[in-house]
ZADO-1210 file (C-alpha; in nm, 4 decimals, padded with zeros to 6 digits):
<atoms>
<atom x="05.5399" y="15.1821" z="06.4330" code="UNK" pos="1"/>
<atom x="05.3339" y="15.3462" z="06.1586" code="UNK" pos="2"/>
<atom x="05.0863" y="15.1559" z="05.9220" code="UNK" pos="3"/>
<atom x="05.3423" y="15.2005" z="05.6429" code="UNK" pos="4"/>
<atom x="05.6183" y="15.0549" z="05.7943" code="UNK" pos="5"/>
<atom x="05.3717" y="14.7580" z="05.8955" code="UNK" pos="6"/>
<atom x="05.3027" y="14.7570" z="05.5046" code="UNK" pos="7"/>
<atom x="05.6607" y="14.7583" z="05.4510" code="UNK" pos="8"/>
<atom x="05.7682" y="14.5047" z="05.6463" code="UNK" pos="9"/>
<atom x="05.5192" y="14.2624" z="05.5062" code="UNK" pos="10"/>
<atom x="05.5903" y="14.2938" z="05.1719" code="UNK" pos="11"/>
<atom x="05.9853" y="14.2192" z="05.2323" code="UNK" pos="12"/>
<atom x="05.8781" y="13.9155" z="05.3961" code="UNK" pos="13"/>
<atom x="05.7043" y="13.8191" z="05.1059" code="UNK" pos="14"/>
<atom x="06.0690" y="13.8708" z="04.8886" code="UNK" pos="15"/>
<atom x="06.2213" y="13.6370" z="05.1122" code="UNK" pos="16"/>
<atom x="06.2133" y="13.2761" z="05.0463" code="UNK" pos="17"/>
<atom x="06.3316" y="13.0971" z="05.3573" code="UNK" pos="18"/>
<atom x="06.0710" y="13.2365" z="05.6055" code="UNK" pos="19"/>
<atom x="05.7320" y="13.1017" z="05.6348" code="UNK" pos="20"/>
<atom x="05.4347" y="13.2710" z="05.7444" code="UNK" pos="21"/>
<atom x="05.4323" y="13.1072" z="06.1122" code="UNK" pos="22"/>
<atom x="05.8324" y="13.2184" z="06.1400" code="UNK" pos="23"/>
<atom x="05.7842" y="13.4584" z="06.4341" code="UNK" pos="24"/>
<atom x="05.9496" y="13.5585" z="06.7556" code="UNK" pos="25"/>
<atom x="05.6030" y="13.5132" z="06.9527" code="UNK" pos="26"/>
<atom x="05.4200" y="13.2591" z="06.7949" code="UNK" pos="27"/>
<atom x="05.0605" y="13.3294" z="06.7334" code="UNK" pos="28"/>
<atom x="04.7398" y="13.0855" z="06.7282" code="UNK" pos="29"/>
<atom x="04.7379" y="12.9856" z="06.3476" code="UNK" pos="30"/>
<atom x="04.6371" y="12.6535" z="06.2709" code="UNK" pos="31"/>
<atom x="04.9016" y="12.4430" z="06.0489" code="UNK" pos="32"/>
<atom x="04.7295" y="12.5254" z="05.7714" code="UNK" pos="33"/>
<atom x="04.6374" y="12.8986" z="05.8462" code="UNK" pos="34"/>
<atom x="04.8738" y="13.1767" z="05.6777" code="UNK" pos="35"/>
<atom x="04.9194" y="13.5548" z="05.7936" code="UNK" pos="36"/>
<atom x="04.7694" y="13.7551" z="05.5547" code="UNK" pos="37"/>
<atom x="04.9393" y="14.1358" z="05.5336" code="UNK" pos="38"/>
<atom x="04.6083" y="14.3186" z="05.3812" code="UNK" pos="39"/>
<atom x="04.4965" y="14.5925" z="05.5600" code="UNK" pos="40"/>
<atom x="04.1691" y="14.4678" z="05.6446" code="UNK" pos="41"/>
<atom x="04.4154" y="14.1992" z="05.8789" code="UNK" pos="42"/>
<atom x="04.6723" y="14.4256" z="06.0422" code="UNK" pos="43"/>
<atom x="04.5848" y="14.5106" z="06.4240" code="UNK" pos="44"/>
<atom x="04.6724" y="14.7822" z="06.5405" code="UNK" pos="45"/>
<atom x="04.5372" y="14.7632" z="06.8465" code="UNK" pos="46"/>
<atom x="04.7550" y="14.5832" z="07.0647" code="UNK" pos="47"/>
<atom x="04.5808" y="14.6193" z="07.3452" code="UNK" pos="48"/>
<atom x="04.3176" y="14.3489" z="07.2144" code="UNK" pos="49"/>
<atom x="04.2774" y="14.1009" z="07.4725" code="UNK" pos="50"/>
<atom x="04.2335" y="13.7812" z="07.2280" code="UNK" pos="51"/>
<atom x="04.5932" y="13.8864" z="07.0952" code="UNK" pos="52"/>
<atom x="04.7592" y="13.8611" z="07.4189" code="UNK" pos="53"/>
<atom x="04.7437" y="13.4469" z="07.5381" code="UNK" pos="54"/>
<atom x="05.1144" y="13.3820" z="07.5090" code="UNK" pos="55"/>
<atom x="05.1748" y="13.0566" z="07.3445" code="UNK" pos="56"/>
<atom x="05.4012" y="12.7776" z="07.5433" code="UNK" pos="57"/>
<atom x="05.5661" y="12.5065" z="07.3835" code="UNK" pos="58"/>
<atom x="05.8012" y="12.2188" z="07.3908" code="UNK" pos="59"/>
<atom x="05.8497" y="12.1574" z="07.0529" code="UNK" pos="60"/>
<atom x="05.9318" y="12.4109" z="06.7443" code="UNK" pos="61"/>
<atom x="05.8700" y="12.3652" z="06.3659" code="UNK" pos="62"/>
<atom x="05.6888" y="12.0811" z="06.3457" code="UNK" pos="63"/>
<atom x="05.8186" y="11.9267" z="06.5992" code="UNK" pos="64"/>
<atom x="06.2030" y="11.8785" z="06.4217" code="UNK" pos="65"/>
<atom x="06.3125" y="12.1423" z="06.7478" code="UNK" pos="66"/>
<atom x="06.2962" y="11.9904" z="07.1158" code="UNK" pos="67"/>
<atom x="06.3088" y="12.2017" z="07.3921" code="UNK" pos="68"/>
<atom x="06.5015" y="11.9131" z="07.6797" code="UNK" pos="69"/>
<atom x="06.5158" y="12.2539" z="07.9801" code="UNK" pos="70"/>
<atom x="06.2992" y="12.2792" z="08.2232" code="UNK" pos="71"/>
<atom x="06.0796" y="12.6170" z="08.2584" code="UNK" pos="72"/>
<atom x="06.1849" y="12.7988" z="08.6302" code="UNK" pos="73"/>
<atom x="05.9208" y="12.8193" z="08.8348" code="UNK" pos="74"/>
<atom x="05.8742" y="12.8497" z="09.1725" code="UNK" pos="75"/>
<atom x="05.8168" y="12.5096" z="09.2478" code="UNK" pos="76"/>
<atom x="06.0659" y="12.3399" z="09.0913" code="UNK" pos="77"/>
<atom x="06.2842" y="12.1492" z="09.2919" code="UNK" pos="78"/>
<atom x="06.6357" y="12.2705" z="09.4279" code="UNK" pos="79"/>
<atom x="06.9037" y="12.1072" z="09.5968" code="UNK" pos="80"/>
<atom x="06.8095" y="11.9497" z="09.9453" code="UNK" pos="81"/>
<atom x="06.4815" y="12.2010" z="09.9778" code="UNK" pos="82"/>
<atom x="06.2100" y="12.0279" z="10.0864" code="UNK" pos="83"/>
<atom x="05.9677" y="12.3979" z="09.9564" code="UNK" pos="84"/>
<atom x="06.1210" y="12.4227" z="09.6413" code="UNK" pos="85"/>
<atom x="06.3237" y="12.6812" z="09.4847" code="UNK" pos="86"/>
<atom x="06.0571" y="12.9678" z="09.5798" code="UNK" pos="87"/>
<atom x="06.0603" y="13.3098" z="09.5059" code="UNK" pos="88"/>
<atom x="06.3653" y="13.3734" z="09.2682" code="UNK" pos="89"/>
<atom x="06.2099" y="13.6600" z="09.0316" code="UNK" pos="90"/>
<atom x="06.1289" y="13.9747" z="09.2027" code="UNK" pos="91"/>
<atom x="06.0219" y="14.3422" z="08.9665" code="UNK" pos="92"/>
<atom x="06.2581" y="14.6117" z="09.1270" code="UNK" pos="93"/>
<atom x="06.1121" y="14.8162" z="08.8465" code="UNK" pos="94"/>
<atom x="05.8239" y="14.8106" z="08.7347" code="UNK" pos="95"/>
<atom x="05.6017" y="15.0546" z="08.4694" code="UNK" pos="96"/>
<atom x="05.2759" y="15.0279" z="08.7553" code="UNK" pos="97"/>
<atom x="05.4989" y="15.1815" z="08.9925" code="UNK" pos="98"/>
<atom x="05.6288" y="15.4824" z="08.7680" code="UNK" pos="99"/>
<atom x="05.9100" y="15.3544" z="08.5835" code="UNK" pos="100"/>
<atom x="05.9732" y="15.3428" z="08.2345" code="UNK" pos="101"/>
<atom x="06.0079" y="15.0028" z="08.1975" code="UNK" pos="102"/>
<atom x="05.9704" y="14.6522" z="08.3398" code="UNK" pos="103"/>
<atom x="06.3048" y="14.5081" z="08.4992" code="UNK" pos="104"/>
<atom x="06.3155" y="14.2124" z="08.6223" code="UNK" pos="105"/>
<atom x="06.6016" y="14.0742" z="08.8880" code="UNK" pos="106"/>
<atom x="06.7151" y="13.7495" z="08.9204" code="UNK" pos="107"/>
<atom x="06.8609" y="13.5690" z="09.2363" code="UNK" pos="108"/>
<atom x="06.9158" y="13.1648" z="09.1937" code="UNK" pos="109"/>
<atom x="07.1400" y="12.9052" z="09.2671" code="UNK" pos="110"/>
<atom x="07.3442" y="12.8526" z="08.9550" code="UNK" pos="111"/>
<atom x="07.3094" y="12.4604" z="08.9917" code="UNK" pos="112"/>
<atom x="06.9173" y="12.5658" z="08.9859" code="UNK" pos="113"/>
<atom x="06.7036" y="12.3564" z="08.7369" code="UNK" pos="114"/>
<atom x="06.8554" y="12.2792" z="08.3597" code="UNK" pos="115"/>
<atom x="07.2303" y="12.3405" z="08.4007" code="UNK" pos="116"/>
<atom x="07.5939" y="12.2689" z="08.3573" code="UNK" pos="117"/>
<atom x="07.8807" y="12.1984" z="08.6038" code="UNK" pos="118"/>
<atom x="08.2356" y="12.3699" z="08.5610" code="UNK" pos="119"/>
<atom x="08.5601" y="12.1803" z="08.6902" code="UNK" pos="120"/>
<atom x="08.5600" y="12.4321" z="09.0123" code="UNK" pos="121"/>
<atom x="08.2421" y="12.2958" z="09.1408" code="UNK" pos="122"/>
<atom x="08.4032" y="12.0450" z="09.3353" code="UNK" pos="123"/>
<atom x="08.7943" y="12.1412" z="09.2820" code="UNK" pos="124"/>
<atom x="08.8890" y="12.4119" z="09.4787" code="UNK" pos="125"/>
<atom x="09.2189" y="12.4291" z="09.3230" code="UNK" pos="126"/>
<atom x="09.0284" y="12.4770" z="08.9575" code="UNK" pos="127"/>
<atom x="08.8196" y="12.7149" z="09.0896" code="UNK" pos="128"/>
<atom x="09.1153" y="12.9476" z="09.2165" code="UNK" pos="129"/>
<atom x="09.2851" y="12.9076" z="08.8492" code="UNK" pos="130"/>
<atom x="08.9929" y="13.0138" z="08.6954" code="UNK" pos="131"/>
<atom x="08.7818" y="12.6955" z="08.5599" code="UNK" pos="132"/>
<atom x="08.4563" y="12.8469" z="08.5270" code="UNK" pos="133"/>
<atom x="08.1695" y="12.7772" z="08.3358" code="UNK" pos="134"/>
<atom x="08.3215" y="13.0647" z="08.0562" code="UNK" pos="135"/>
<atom x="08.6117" y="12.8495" z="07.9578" code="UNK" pos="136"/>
<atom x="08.3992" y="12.4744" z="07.9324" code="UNK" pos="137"/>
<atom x="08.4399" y="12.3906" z="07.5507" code="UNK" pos="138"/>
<atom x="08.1148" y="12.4815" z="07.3409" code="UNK" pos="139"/>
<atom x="08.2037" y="12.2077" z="07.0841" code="UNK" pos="140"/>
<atom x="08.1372" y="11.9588" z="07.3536" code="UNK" pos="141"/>
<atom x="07.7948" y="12.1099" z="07.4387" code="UNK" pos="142"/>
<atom x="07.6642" y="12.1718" z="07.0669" code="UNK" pos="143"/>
<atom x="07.6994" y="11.8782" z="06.8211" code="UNK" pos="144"/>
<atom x="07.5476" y="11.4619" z="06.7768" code="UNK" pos="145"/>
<atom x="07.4114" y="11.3128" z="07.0762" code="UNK" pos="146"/>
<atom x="07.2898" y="10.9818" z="07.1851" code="UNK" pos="147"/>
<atom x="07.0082" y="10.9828" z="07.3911" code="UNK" pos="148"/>
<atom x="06.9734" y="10.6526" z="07.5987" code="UNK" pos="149"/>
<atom x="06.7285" y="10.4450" z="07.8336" code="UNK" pos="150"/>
<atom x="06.8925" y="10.3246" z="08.1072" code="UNK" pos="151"/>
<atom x="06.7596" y="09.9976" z="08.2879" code="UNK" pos="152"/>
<atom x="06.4496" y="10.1118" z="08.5219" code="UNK" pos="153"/>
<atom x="06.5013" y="10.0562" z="08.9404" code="UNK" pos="154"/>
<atom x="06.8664" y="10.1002" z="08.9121" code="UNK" pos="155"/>
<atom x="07.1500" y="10.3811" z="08.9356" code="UNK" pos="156"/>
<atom x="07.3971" y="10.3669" z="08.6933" code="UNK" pos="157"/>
<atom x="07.7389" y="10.1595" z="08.7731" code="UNK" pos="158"/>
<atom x="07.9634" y="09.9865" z="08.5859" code="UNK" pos="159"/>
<atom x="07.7794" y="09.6786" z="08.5146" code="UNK" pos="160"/>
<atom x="07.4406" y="09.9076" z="08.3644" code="UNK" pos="161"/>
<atom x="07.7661" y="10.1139" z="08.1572" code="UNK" pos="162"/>
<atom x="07.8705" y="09.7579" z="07.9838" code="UNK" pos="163"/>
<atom x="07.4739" y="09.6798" z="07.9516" code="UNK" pos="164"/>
<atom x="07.4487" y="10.0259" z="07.7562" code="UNK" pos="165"/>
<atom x="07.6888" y="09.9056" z="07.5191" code="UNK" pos="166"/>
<atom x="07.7723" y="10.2788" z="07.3601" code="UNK" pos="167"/>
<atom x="07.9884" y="10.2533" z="07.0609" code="UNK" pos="168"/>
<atom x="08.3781" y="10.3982" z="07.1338" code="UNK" pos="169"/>
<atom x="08.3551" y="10.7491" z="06.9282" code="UNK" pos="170"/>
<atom x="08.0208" y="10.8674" z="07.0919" code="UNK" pos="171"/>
<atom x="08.1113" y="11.1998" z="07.2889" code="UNK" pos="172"/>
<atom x="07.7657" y="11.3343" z="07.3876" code="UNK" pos="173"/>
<atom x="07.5239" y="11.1171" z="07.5610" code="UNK" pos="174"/>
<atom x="07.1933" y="11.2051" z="07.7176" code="UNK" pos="175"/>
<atom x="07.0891" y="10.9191" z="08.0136" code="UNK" pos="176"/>
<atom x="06.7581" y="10.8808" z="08.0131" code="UNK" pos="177"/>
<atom x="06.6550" y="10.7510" z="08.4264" code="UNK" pos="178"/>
<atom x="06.3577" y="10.6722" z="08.6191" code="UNK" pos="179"/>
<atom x="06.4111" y="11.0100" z="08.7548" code="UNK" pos="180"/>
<atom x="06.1912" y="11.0887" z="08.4557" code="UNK" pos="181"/>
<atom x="05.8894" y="10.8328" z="08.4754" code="UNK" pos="182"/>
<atom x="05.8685" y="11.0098" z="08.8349" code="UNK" pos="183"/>
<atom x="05.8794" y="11.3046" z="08.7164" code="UNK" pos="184"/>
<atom x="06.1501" y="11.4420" z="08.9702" code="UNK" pos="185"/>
<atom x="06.2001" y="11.7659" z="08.8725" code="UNK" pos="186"/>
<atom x="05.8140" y="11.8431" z="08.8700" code="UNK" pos="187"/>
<atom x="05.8181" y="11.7688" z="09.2345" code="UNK" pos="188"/>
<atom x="05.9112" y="12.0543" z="09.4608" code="UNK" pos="189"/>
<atom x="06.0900" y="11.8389" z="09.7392" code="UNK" pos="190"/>
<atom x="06.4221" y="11.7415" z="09.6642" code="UNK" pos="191"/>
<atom x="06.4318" y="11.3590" z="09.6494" code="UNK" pos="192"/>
<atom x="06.7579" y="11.1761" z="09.7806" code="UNK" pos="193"/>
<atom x="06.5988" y="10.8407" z="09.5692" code="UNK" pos="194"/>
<atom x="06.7015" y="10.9811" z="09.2655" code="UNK" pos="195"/>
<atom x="06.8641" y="10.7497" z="08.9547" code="UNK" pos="196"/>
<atom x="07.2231" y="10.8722" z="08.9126" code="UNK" pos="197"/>
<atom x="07.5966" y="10.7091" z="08.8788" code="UNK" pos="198"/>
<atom x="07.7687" y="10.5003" z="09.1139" code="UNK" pos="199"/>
<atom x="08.1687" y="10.5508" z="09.1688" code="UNK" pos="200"/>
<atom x="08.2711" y="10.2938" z="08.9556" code="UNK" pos="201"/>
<atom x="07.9798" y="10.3534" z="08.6674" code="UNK" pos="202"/>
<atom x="08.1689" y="10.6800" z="08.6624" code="UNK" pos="203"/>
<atom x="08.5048" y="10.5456" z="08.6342" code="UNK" pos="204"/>
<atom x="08.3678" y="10.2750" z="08.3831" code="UNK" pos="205"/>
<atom x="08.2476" y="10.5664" z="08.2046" code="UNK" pos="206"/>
<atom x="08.5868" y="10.7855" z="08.2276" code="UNK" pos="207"/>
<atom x="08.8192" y="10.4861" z="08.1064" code="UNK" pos="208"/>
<atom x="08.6468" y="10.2895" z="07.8649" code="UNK" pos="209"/>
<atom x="08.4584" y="10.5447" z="07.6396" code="UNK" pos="210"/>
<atom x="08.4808" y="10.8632" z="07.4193" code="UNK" pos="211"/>
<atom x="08.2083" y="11.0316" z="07.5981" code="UNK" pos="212"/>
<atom x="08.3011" y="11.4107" z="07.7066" code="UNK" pos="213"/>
<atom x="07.9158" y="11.5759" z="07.7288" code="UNK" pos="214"/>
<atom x="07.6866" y="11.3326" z="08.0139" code="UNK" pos="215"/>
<atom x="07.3852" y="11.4817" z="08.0545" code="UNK" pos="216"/>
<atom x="07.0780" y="11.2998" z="08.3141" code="UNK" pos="217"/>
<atom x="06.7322" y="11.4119" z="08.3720" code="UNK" pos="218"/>
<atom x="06.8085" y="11.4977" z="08.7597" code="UNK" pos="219"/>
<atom x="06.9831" y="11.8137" z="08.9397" code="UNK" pos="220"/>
<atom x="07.3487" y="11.5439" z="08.9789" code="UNK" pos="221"/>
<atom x="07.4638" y="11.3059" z="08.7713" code="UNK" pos="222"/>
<atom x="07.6174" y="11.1227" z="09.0914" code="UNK" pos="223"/>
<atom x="07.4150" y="10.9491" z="09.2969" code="UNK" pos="224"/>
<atom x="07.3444" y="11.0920" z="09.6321" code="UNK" pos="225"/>
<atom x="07.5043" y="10.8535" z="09.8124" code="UNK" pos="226"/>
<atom x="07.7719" y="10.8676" z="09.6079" code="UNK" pos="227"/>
<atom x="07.8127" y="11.2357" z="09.5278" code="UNK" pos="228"/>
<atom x="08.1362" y="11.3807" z="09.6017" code="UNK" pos="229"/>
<atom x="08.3769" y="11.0943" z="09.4851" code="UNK" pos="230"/>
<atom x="08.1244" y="11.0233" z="09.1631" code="UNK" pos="231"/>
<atom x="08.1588" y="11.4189" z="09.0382" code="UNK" pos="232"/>
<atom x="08.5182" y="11.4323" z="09.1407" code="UNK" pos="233"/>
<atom x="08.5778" y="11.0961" z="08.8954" code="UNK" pos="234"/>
<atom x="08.4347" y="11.2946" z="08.5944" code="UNK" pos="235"/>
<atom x="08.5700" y="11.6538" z="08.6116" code="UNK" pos="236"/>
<atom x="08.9381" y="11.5262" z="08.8001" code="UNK" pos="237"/>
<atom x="09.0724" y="11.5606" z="08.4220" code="UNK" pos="238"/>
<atom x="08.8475" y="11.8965" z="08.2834" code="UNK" pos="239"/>
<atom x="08.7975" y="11.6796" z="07.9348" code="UNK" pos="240"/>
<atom x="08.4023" y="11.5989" z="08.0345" code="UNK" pos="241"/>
<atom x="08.0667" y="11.8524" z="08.0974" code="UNK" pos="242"/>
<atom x="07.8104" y="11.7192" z="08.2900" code="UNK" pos="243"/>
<atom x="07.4598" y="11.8560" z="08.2111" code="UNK" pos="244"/>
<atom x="07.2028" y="11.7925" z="08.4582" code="UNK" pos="245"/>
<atom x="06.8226" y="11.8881" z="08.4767" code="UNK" pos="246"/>
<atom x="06.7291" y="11.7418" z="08.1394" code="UNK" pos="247"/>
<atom x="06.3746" y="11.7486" z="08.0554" code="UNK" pos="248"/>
<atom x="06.3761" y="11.4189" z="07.8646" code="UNK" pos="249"/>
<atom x="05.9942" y="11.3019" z="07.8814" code="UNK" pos="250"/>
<atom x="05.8326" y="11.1692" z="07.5567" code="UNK" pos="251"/>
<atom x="06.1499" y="11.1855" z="07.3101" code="UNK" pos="252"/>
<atom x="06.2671" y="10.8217" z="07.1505" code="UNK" pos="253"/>
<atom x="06.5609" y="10.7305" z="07.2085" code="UNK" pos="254"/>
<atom x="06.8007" y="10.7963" z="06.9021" code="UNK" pos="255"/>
<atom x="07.0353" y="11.0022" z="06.7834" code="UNK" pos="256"/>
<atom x="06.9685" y="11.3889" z="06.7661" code="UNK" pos="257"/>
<atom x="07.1655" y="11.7141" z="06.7455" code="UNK" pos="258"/>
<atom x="07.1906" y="11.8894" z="07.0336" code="UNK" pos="259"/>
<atom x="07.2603" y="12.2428" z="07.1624" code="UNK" pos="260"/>
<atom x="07.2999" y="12.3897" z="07.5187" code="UNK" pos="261"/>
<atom x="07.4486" y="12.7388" z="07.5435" code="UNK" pos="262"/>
<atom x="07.4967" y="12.8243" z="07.9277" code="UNK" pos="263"/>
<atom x="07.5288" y="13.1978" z="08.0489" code="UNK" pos="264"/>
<atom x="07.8827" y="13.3605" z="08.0114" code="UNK" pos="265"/>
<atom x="07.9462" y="13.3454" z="08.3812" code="UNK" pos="266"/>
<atom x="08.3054" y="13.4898" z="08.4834" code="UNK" pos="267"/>
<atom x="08.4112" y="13.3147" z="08.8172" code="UNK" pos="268"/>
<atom x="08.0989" y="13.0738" z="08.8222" code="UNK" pos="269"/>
<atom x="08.1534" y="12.7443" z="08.9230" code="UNK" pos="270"/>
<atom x="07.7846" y="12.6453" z="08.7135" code="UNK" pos="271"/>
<atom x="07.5277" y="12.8319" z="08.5066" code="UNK" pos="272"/>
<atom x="07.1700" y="12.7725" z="08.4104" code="UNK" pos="273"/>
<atom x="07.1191" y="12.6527" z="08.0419" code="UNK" pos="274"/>
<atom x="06.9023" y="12.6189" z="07.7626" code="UNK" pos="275"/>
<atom x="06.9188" y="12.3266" z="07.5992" code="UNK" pos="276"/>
<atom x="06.7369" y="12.1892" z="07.2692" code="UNK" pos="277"/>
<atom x="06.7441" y="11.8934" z="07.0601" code="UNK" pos="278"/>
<atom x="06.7280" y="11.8890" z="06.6985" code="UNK" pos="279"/>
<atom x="06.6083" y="11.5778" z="06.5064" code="UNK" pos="280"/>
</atoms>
């Protein structure tokens, strides 16, 4: 890119009133009160300056309004019944140290890995063979008002903890908030069997007496393990309700928010990873 086009570019952003100096794709260092500055004595051209290149991790976006509820992948996050974690699931097939012209980076995970969502053929065969997959789950359910919820410490989630909740009749998204995340479950490698999740009958409370079609819990299953197969087989039996699991729910009030989850456009797949954000 040439030092006029830099030039360029800065004074268009300056014509446009909706973005702010912070508004970047890679956020940088600058203090809240700090502004970029487009003179010349401040454009770098260097980019191989090693104080420019300490990417910046976050949880929260623009001033904290965005909240990012998925969890990062990493190695040693948990995965279903693993006692070592998920382990190595990036690998560089090509890579620019070994010749090629580019990085590329290749993926290999279980879809039901981390922060994701559950399609109707995960545990209906019959769905699966029809073609239920995670492309045809309803992205007006997964995008839209959500109520996220504390549910009673020490205790899955049955029918009786469902009338405790009290959620009004016209809620349809609602976020359970469990014990799984004052343990911090999914920031232990070793898949834990203890986990906080719903009983048979909280799920059948649940599918009977409420609006709700989005439950999302801060574990990998919404069922409780001892209750697994007939618990997941209570909510998607109809294909009206998504179950998001993997929330990273730590440190956010309870309260209405917006929020947004986009999974992967997965033909065939009976799950996909997804990113999910709230949005007070």
């Amino acid at each position: 890119m040439t030092l006029q086009l830099l030039l360029l570019l800065c004074a268009a952003s300056n014509t446009i009133p909706t973005l702010s100096a912070t508004t970047t794709a890679y956020p940088s260092n600058l203090g809240a009160t700090e502004t970029a500055d487009c003179s010349l004595s401040n454009i770098n051209i260097n980019t191989n300056n090693k104080d420019d290149l300490i990417p910046v991790r976050r949880e929260v976006y623009d001033g904290g309004r965005i909240i990012d509820i998925s969890h990062r992948y990493t190695s040693d996050m948990p995965s279903w019944e693993s006692t070592e974690g998920l382990g190595q699931f990036l690998s560089l097939p090509l890579s620019m140290k070994n010749g090629s012209l580019a990085n590329a980076s290749e993926m290999k995970l279980i879809v039901h890995t981390g922060t994701h969502v559950d399609a109707p053929g995960h545990v209906f065969d019959h769905y699966y063979d029809a073609g239920f997959d995670v492309d045809t789950l309803d992205l007006e359910v997964l995008n839209g008002p959500a109520l996220l919820v504390d549910v009673p410490r020490e205790k899955n989630i049955t029918a009786e903890v469902m009338k405790f909740l009290n959620i009004p009749k016209g809620v349809r998204r609602v976020l359970f908030r469990t014990l799984n995340t004052d343990r911090r479950l999914m920031f232990k490698k070793e898949f834990d069997t203890s986990y906080v999740g719903f009983t048979t009958d909280g799920t059948k409370w649940l599918v009977d007496n409420t609006d709700i079609k989005l439950v999302g819990i801060d574990y990998l299953s919404v069922s409780a393990y001892d209750d697994l197969a007939p618990s997941h087989l209570a909510f998607l039996e109809r294909r009206e309700i998504i179950l998001l699991e993997g929330l990273k729910l730590d440190d956010i009030q309870p309260g209405i928010y917006s929020v947004h989850c986009l999974p992967l456009r997965l033909l065939g797949s009976d799950g996909s990873p997804t990113r999910c954000v709230l949005i007070k």
